[in-house]
Wavefront OBJ file of the C-alpha trace (Angstrom):
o trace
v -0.553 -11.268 -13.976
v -3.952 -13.214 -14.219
v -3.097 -14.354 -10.767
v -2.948 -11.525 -8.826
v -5.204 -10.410 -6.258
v -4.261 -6.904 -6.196
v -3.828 -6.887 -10.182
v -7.359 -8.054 -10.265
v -8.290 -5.549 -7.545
v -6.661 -3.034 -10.140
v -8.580 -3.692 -12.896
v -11.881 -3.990 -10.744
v -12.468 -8.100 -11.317
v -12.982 -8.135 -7.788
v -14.423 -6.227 -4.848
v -12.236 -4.160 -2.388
v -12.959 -1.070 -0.075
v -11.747 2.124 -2.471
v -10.373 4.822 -0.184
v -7.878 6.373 -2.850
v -7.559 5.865 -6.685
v -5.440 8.027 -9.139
v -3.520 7.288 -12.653
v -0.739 5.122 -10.673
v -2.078 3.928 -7.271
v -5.284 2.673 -5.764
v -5.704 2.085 -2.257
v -8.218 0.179 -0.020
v -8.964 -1.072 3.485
v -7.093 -4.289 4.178
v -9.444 -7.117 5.189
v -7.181 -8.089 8.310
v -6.496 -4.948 9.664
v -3.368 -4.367 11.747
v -4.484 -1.106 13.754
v -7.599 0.908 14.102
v -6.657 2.397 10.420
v -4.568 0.141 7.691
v -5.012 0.735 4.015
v -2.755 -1.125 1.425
v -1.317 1.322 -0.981
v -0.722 -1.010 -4.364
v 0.534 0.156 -7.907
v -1.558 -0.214 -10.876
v 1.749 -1.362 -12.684
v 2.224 -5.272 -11.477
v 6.179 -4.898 -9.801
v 6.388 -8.411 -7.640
v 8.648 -6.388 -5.101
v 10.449 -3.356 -3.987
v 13.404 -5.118 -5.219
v 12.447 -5.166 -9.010
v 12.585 -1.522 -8.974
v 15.258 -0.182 -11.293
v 16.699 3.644 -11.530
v 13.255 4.236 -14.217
v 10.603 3.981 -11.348
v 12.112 6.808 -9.015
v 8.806 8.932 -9.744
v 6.737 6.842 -9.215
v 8.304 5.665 -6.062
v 7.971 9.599 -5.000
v 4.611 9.898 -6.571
v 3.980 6.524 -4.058
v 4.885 9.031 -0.617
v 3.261 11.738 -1.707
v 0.504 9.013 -2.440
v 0.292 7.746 0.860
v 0.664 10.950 2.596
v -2.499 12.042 0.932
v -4.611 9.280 1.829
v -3.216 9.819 5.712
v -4.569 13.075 5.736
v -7.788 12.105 4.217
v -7.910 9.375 6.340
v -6.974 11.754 9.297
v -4.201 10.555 10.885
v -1.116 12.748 9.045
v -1.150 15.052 12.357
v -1.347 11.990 14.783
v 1.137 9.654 13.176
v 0.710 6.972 11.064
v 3.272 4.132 9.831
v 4.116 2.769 6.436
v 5.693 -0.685 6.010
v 6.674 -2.498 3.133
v 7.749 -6.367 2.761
v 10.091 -7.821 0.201
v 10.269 -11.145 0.108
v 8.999 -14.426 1.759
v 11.835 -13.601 4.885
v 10.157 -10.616 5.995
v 6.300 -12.373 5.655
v 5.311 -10.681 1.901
v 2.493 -12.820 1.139
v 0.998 -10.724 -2.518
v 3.857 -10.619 -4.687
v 3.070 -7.362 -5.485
v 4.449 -4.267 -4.671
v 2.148 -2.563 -1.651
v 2.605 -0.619 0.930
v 0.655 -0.779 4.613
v -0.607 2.933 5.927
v -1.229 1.929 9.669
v -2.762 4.556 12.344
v -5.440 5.638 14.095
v -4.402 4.388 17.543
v -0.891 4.447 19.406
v 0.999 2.286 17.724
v 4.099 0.168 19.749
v 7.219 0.755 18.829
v 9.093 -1.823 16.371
v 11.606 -3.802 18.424
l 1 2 3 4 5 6 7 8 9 10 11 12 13 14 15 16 17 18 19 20 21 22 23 24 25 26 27 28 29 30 31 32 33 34 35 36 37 38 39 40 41 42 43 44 45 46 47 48 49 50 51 52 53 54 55 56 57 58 59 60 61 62 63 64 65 66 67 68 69 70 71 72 73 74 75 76 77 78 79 80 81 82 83 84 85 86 87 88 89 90 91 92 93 94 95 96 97 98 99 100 101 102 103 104 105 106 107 108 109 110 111 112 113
């Protein structure tokens, strides 16, 4: 995946704000935030999208929640509220073909019509 921003992010070729980092995950401040707070949650293994996950993956899609819910509360927003979203696909605006997920909070966030 010589391509890949966030596989390059991954193995440290380039720069990103480092909030969270562990065997699986890594996480950093987006450079376009959405809201007040909004890390992207990535996985060290290159997966292009939700989709390609098979019936193998379903710890490390747990490890991924318990993942994010960590970096909420040291980010300070687990009591608040926070949101997670994920995209798959070019339909619902996925621009990095690799799996992520957004951790939005920090302010009162509108609901999702």
């Amino acid at each position: 995946m010589n391509e890949c921003i966030f596989c390059k992010i991954v193995n440290k070729e380039i720069p990103a704000d480092i909030v969270y980092e562990d065997k699986d995950f890594i996480a950093f401040k987006d450079i376009n935030p959405q809201a007040k707070i909004h890390v992207l949650l990535i996985t060290k293994k290159h997966v292009k999208s939700i989709t390609d996950f098979t019936d193998k993956d379903n710890i490390l899609l747990g490890n991924l929640i318990l993942a994010a819910n960590n970096i909420a509360r040291k980010m300070k927003i687990d009591n608040s509220g926070y949101r997670l979203v994920t995209n798959s696909g070019p339909d619902s605006g996925q621009i990095v073909q690799h799996v992520h997920l957004h951790i939005l909070g920090g302010e009162p966030l509108g609901p999702i019509a």
